[in-house]
N, CA, C and O of each residue as an XYZ file, in Angstrom:
860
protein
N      -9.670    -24.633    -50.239
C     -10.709    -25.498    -49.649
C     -11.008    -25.005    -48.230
O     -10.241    -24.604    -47.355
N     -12.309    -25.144    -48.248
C     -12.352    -24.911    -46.844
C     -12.926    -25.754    -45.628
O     -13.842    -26.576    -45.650
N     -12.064    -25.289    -44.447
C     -12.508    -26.924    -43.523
C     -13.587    -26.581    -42.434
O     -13.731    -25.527    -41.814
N     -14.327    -27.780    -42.362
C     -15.377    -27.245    -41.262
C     -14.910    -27.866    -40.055
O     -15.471    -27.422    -39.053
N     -14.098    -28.713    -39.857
C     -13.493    -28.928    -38.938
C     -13.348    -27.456    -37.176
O     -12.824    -26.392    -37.506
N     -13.551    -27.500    -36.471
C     -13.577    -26.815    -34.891
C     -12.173    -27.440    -34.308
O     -11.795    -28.605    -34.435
N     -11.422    -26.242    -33.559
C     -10.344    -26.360    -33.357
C     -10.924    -26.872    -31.992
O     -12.007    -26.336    -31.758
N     -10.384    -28.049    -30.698
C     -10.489    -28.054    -29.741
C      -9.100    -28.273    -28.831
O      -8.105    -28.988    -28.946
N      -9.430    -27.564    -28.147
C      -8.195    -27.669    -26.822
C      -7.807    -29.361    -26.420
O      -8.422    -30.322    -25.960
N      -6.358    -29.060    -26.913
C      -6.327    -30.401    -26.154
C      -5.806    -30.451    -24.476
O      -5.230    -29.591    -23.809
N      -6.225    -31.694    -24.155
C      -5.889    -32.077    -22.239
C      -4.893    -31.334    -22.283
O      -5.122    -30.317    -21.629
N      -3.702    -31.333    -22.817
C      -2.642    -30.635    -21.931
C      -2.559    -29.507    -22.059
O      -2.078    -28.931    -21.084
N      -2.936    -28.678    -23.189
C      -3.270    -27.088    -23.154
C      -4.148    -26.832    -21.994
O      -3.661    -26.069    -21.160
N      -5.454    -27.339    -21.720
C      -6.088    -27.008    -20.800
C      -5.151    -27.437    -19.771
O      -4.482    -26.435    -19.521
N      -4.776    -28.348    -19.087
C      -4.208    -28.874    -17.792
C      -2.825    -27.373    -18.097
O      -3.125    -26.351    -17.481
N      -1.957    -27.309    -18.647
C      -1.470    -26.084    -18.534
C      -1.944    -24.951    -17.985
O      -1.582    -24.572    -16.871
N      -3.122    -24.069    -19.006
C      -3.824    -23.281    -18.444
C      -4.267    -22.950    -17.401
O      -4.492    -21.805    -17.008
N      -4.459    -24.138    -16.761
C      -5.721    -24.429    -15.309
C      -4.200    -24.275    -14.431
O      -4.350    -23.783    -13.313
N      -3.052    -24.566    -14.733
C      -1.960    -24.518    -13.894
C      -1.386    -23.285    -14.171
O      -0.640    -22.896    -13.273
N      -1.495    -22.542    -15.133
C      -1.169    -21.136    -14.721
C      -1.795    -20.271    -14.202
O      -1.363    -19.332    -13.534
N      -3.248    -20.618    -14.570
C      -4.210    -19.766    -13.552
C      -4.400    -20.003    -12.212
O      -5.147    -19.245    -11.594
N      -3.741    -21.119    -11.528
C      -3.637    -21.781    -10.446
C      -2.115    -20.769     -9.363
O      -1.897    -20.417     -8.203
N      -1.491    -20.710    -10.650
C      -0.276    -20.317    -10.458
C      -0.216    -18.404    -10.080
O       0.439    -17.641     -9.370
N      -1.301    -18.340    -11.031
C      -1.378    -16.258    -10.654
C      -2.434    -16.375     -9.427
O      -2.411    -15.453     -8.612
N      -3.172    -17.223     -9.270
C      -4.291    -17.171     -7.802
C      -3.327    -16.914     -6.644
O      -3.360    -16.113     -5.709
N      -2.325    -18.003     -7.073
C      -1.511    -18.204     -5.614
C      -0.496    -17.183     -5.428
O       0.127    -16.909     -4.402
N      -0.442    -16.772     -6.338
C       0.565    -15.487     -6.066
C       0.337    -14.135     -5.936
O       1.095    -13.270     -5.495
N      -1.010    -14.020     -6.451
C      -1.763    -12.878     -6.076
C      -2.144    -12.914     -4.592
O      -2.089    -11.813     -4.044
N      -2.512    -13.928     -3.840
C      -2.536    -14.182     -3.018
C      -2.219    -13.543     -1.691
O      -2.658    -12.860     -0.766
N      -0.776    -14.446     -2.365
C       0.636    -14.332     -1.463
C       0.712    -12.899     -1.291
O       0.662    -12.406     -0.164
N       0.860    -12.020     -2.603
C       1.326    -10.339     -2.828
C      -0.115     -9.721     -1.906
O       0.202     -9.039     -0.931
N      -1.379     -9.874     -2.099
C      -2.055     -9.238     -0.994
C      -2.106     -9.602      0.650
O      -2.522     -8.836      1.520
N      -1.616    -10.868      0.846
C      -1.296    -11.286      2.484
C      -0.036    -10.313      2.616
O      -0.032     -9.472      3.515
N       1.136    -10.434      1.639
C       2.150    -10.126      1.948
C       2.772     -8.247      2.025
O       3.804     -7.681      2.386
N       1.405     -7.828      1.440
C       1.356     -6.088      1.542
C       0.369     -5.471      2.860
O      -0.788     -5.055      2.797
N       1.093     -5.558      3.814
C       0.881     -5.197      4.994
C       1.027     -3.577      5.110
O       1.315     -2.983      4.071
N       0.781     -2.544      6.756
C       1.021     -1.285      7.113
C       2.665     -1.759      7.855
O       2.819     -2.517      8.812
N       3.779     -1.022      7.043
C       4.901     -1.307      7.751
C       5.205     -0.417      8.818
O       4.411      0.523      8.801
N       6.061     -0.333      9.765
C       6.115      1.236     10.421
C       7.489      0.764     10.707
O       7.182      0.903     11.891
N       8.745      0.326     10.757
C      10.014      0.185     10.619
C      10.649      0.302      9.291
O      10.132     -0.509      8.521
N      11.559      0.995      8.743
C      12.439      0.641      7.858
C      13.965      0.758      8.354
O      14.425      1.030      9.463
N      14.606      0.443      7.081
C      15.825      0.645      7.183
C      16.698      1.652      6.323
O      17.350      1.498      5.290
N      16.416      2.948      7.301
C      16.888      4.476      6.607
C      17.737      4.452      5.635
O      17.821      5.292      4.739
N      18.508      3.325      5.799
C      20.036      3.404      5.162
C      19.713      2.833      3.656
O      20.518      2.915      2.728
N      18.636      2.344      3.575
C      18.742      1.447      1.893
C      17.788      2.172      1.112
O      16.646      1.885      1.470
N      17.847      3.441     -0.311
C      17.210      4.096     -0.581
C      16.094      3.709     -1.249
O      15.922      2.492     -1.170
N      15.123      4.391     -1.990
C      14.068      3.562     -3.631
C      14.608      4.167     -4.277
O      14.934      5.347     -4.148
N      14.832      3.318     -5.243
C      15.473      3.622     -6.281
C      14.202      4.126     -7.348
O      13.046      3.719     -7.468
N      14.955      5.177     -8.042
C      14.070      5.958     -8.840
C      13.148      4.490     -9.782
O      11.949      4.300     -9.988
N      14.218      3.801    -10.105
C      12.927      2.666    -11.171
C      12.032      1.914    -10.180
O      11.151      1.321    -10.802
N      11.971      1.782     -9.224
C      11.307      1.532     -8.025
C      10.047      2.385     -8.335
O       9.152      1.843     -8.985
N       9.917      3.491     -7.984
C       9.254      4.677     -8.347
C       8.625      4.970     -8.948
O       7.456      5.212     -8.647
N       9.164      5.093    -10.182
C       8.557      5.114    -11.351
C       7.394      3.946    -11.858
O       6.492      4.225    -12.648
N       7.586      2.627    -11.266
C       6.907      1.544    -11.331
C       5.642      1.719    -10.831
O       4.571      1.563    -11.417
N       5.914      2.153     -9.364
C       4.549      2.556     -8.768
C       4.032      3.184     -9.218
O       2.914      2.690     -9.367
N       4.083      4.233     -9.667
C       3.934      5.562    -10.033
C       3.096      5.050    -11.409
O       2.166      5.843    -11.558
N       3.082      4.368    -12.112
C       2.629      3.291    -12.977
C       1.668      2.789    -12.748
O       0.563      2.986    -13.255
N       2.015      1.979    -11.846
C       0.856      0.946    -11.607
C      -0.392      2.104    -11.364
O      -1.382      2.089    -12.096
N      -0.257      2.988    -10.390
C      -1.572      4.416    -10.156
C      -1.774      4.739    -11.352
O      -2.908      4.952    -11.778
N      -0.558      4.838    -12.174
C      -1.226      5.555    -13.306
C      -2.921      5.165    -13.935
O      -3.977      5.760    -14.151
N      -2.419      3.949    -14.030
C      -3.523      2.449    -14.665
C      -4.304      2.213    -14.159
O      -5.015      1.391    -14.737
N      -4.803      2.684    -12.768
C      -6.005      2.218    -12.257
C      -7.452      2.601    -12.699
O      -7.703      3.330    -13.660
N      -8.250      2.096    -11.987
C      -9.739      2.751    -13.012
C      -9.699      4.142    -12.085
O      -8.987      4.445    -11.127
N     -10.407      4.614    -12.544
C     -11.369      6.205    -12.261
C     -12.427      6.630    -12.440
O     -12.741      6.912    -13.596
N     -13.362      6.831    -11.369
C     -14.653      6.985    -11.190
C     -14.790      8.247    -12.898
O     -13.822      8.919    -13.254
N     -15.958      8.267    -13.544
C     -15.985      9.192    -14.770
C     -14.672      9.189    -15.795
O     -14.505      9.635    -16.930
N     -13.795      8.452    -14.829
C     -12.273      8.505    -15.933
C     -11.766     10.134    -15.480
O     -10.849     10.574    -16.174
N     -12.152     10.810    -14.668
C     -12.037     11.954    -13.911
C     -10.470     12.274    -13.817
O      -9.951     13.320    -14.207
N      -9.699     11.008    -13.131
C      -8.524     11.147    -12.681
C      -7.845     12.482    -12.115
O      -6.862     13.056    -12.584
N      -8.737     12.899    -10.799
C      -8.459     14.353    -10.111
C      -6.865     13.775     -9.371
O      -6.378     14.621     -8.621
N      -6.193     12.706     -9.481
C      -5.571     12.762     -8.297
C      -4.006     13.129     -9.455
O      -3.722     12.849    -10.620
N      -3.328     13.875     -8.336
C      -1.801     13.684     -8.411
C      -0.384     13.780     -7.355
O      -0.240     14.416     -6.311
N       0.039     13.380     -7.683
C       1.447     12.937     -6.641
C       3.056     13.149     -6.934
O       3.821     12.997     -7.887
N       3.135     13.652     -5.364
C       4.390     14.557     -5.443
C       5.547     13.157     -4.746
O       5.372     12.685     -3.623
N       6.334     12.838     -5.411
C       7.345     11.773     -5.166
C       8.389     12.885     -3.956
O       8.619     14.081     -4.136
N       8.906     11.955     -2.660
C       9.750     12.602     -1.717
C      10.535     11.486     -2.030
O       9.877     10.481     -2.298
N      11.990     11.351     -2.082
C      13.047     10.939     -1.833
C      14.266     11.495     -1.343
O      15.072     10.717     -0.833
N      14.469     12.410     -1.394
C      15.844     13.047     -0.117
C      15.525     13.412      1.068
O      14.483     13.868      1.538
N      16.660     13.133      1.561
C      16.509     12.649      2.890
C      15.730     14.086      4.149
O      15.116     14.122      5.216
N      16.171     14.851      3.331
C      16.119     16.486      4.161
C      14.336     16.878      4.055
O      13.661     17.489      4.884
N      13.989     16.399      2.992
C      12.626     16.293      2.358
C      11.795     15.259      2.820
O      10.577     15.425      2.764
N      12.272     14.204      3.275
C      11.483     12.567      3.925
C      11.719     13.284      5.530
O      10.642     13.306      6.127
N      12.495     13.677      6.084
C      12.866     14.123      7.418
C      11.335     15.494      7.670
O      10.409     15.061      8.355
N      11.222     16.540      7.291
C      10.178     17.481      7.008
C       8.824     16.757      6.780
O       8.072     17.023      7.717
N       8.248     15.936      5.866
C       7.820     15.324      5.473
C       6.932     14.119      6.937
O       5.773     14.056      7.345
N       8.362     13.274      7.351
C       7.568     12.780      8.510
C       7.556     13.639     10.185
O       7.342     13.064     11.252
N       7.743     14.594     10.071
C       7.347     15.185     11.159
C       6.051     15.710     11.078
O       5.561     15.817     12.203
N       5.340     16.062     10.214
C       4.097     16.086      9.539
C       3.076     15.060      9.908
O       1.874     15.326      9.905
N       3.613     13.742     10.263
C       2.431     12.631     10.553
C       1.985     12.006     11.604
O       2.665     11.843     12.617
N       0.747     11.581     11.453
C       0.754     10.372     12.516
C       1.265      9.224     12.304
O       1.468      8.781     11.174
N       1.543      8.583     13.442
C       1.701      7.395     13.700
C       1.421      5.915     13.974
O       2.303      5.434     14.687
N       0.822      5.370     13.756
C       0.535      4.183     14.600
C      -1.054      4.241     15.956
O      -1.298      3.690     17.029
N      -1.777      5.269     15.024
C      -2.627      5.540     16.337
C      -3.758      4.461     16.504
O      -4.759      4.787     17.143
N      -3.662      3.163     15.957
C      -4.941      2.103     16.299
C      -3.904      0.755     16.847
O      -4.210     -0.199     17.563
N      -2.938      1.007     16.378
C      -1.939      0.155     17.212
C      -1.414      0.091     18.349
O      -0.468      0.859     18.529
N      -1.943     -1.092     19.843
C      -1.208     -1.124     21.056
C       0.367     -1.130     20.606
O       0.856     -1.528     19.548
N       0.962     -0.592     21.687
C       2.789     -0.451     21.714
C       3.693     -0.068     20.490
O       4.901     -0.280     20.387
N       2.933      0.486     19.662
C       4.041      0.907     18.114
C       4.581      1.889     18.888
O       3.711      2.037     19.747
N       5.425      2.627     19.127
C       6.158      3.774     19.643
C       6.447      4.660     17.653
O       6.515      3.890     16.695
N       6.567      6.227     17.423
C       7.008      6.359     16.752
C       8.370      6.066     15.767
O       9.319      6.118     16.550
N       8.666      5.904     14.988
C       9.547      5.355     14.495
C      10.582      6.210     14.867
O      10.279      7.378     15.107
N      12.044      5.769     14.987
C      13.405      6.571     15.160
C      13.892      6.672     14.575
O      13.715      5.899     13.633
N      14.974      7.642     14.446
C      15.927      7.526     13.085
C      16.511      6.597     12.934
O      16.764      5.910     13.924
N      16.966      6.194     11.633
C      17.082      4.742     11.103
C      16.592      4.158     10.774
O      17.013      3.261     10.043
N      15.046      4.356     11.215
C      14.051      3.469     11.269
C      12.919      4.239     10.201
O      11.871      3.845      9.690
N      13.491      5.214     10.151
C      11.977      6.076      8.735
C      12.178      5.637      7.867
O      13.047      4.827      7.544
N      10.909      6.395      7.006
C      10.356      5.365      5.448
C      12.083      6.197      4.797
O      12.846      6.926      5.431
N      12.172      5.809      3.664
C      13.233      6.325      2.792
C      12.336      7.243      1.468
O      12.998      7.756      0.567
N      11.511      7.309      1.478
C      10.650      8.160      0.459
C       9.163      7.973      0.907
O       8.675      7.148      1.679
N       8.599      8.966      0.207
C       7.518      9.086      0.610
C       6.495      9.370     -0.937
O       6.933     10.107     -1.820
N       5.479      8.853     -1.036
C       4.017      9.514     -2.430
C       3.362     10.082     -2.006
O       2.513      9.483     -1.347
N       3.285     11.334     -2.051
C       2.343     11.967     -1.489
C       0.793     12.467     -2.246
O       0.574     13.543     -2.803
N      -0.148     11.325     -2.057
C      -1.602     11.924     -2.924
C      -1.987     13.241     -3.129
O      -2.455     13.765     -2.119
N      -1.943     13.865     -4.011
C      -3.084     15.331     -3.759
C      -4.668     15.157     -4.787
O      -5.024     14.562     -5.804
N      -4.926     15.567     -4.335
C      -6.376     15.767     -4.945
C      -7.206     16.644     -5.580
O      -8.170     16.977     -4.891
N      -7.151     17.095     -6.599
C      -7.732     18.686     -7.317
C      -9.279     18.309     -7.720
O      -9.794     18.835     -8.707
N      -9.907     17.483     -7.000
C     -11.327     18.351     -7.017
C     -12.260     17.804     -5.836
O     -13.420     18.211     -5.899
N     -11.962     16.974     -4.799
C     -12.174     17.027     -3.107
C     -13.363     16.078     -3.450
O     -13.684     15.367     -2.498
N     -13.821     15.967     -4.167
C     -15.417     15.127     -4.405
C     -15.616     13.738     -4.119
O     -14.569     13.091     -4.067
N     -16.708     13.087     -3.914
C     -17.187     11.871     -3.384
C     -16.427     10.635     -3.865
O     -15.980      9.678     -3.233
N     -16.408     10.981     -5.389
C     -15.920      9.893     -6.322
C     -14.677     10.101     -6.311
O     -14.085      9.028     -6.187
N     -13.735     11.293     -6.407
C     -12.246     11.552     -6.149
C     -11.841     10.141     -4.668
O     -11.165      9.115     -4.605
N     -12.788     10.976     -3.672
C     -12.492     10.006     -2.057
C     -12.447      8.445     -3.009
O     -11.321      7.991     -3.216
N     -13.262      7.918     -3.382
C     -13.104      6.639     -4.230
C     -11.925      6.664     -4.706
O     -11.249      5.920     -3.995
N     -11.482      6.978     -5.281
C     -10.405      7.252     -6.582
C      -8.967      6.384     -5.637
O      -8.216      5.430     -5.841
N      -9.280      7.760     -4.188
C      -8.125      7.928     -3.309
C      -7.567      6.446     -3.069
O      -6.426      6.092     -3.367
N      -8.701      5.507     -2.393
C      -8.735      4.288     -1.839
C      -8.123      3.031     -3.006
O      -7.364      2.077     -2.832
N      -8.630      3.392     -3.866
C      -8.392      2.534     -5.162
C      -6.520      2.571     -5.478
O      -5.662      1.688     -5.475
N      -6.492      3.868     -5.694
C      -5.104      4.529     -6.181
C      -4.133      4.018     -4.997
O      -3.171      3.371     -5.412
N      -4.218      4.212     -3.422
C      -3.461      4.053     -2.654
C      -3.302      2.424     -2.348
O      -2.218      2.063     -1.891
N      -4.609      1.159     -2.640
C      -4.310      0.513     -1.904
C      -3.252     -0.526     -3.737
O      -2.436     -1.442     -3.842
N      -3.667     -0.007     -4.290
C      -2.858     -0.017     -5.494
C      -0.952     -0.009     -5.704
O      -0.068     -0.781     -6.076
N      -1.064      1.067     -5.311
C       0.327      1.835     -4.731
C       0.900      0.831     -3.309
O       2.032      0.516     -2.942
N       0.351      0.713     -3.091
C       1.105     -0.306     -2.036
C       1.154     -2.177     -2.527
O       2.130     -2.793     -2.099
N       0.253     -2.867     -3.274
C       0.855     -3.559     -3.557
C       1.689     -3.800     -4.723
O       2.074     -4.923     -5.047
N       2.082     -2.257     -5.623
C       3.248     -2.348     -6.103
C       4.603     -2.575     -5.629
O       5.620     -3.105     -6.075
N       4.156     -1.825     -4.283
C       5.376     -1.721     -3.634
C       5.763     -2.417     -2.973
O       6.672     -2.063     -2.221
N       5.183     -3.953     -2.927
C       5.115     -4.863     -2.222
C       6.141     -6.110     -3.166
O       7.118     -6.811     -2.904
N       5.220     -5.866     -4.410
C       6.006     -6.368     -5.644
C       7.516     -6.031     -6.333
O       8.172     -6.696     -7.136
N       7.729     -5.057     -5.855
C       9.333     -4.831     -5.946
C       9.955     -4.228     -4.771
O      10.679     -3.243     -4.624
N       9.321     -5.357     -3.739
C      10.217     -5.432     -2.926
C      10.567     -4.498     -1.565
O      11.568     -4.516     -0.848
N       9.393     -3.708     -1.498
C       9.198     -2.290     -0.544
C       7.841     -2.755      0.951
O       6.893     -3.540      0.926
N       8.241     -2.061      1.805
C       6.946     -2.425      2.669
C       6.429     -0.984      2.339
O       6.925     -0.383      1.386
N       5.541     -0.471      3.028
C       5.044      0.315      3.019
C       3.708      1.080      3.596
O       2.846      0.206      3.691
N       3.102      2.515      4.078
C       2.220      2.419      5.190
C       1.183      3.730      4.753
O       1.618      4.881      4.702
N      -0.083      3.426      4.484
C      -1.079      4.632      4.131
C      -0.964      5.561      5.456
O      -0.393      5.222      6.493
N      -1.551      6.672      5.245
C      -1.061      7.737      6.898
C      -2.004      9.238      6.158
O      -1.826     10.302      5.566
N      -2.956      8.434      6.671
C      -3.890      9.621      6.404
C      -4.180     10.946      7.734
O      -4.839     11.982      7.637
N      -3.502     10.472      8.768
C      -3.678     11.090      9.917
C      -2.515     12.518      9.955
O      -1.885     12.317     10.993
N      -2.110     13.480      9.482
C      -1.075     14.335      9.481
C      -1.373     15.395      8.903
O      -2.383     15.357      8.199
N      -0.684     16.557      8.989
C      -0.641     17.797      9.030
C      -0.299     18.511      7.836
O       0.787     18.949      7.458
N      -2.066     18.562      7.031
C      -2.366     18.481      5.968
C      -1.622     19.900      5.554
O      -0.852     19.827      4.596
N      -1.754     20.919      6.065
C      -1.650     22.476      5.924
C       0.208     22.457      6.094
O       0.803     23.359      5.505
N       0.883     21.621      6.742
C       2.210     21.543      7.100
C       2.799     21.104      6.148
O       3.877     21.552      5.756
N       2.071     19.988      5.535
C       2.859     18.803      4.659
C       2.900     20.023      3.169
O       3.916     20.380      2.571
N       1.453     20.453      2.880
C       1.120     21.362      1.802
C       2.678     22.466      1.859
O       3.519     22.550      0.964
N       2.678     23.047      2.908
C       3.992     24.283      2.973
C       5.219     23.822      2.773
O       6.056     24.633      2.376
N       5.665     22.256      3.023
C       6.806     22.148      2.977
C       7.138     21.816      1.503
O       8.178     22.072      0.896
N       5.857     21.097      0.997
C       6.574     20.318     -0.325
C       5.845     21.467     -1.254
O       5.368     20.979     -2.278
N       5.669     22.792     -1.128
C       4.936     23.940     -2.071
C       3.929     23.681     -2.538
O       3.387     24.560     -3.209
N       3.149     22.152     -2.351
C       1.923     22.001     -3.439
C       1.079     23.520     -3.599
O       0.853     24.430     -2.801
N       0.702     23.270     -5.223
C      -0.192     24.245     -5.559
C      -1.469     24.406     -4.574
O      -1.299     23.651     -3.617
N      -2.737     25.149     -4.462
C      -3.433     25.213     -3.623
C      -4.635     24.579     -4.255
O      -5.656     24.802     -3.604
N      -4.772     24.027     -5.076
C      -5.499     22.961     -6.139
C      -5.033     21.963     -6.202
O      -4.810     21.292     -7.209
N      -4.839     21.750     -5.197
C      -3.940     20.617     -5.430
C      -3.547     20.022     -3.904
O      -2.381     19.655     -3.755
N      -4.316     19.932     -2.959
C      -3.982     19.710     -1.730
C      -3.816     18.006     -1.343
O      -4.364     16.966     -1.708
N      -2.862     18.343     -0.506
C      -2.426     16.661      0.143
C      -3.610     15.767      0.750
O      -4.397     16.420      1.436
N      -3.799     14.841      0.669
C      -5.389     13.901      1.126
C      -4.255     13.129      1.732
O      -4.214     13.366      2.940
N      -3.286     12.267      1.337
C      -2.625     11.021      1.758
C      -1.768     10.583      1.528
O      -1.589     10.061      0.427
N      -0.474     10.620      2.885
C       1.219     10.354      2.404
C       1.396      8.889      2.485
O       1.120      8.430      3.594
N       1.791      8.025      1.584
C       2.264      6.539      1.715
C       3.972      6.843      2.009
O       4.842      7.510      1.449
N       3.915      6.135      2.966
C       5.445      5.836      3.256
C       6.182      4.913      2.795
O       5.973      3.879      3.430
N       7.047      4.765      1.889
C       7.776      3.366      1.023
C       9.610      3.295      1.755
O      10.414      4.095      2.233
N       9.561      2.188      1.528
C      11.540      1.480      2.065
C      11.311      0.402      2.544
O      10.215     -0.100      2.793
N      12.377     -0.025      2.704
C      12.429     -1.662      3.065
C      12.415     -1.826      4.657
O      13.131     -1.585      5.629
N      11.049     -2.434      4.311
C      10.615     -2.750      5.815
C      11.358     -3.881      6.459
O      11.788     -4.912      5.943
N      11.435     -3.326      8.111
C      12.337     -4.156      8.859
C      11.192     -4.982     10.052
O      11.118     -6.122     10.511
N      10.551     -3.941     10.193
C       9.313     -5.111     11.242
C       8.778     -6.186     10.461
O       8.758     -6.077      9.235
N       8.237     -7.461     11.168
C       7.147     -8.522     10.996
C       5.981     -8.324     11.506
O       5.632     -8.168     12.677
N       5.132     -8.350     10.075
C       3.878     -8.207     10.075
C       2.763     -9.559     10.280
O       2.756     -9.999      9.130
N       2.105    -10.191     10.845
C       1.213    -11.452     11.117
C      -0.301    -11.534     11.173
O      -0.995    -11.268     12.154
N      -0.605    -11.832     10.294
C      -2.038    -11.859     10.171
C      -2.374    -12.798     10.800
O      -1.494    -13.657     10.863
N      -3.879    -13.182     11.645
C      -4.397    -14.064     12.455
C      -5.309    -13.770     12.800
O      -5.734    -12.615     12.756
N      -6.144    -15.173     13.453
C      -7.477    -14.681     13.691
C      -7.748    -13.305     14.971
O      -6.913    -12.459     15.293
N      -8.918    -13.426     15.412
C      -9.447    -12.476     16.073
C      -9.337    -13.221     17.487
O      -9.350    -12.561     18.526
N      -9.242    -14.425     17.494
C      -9.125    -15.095     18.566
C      -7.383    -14.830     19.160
O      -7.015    -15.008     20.321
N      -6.879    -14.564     18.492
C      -5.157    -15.058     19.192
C      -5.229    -13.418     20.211
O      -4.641    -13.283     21.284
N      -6.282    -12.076     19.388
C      -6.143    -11.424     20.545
C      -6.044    -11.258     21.631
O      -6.888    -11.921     22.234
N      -4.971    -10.273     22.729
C      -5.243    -10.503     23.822
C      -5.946    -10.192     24.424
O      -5.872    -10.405     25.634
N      -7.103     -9.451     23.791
C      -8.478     -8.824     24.563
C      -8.887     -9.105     23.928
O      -9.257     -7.986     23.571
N      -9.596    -10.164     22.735
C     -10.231    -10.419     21.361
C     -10.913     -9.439     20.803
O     -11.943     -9.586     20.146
N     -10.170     -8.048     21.131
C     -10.407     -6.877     19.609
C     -10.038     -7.068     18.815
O      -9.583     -8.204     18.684
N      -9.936     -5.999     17.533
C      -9.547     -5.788     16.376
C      -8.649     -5.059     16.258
O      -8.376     -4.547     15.172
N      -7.459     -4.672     18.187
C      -6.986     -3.487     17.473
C      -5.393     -4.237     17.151
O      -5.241     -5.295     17.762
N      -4.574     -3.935     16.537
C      -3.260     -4.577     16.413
C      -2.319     -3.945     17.682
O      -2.271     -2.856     18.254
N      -1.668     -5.115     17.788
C      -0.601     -5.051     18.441
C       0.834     -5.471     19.032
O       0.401     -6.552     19.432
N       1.985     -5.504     19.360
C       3.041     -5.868     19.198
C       3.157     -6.839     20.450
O       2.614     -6.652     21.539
N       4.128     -8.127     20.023
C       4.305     -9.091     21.397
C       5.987     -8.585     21.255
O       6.684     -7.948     20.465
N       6.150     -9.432     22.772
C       7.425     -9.266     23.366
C       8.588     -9.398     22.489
O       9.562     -8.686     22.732
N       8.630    -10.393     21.281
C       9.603    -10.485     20.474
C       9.417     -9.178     19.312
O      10.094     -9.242     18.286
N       8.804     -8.413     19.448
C       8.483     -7.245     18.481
C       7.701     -7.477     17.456
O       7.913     -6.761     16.477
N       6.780     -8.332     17.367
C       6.267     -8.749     15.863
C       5.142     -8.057     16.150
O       4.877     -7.638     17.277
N       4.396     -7.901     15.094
C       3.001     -6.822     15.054
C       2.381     -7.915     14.417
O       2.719     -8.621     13.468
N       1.110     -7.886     15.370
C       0.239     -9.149     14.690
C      -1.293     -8.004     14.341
O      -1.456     -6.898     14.855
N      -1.972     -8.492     13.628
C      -3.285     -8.185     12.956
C      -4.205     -8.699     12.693
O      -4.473     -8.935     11.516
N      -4.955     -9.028     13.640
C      -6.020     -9.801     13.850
C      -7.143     -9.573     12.746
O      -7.433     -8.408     12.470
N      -7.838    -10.693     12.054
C      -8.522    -10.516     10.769
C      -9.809    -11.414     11.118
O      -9.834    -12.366     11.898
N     -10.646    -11.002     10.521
C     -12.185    -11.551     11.183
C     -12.290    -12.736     10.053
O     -12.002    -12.461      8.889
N     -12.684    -13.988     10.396
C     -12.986    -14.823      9.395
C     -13.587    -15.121      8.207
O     -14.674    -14.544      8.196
N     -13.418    -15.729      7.217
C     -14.354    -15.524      5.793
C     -15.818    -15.693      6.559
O     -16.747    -15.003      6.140
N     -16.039    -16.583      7.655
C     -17.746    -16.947      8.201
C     -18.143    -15.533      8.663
O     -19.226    -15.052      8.329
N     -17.184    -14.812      9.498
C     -17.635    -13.100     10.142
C     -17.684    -12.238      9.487
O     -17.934    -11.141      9.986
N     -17.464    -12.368      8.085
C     -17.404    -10.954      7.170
C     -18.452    -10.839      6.136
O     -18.820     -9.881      5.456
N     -18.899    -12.285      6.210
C     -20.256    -12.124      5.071
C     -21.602    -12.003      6.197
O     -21.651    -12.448      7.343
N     -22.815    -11.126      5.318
C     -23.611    -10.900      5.840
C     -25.086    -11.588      4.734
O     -26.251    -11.463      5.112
């Protein structure tokens, strides 16, 4: 027999639903407030390869302009290799008072982007893939810092990349030890945009309001 009967949702399936989707808003949320530029770690606590591999994942999965997927990445984790590696970079150059990091204080591994075909939509790719890569790494538990500013031809010699294959952008991953603070544009002390550290060491980051960002 057959029924013409329509299946409908009942109240508490929906009131569920509406509370789990309530439930991934707020935590998605949380994971993009809470994936900040770190520039402290703590040398001593390594990533662990399943750490790694996770991220390394999550990039896998992202979209790609044509489905192209020009990018690939050289994983740094020993220490002799992260040491080489950040002498290669910049630092902190839009930030008042960051001083370079000290030992103790470097990333514990490093992803290093390369790029095999330099093009408009690759540059897309880059932005997508990296800001990706960091809130994985946010999600299990890593701070972490894009560092596009460094010594592209240096970084290339140390870690052998092929020549098709050149470095665009090192993310720095480990467990971040600075506090990061988002806030308005007002708490600045010159009401710029540029970040900077108060007396107790916290790095604040001044963010323009939902009213200042739409046009």
């Amino acid at each position: 027999m057959t029924s013409n009967t329509t299946d409908v949702a009942s109240p508490q399936n929906t009131a569920d639903s509406e509370t789990a989707s309530q439930m991934a808003q707020h935590a998605f949320a949380e994971l993009v407030r809470a994936t900040r530029s770190h520039r402290r770690y703590d040398a001593r606590v390594p990533v662990s390869k399943e750490q790694l591999n996770y991220i390394l994942e999550m990039a896998r999965n992202v979209p790609s302009a044509i489905n192209r997927q020009p990018l690939r990445y050289r994983v740094v984790s020993d220490a002799a290799t992260c040491e080489a590696v950040f002498q290669t970079l910049g630092w902190a150059l839009g930030a008042r008072g960051r001083a370079i990091p000290e030992p103790g204080q470097r990333p514990s591994a490093y992803l290093v982007i390369c790029d095999t075909e330099q093009t408009p939509n690759a540059a897309v790719d880059r932005g997508i893939a990296a800001q990706t890569i960091m809130l994985a790494a946010r999600a299990v538990g890593l701070g972490s810092c894009m560092l596009h500013t460094f010594n592209k031809a240096r970084a290339a010699e140390v870690l052998e990349l092929p020549e098709a294959a050149p470095p665009v952008m090192v993310i720095a991953l480990g467990v971040s030890t600075d506090v990061v603070q988002l806030e308005g544009v007002e708490s600045s002390p010159d009401g710029s945009l540029a970040n900077w550290d108060d007396e107790a060491g916290v790095h604040h980051v001044p963010k323009r309001s939902l009213a200042d960002m739409q046009i």
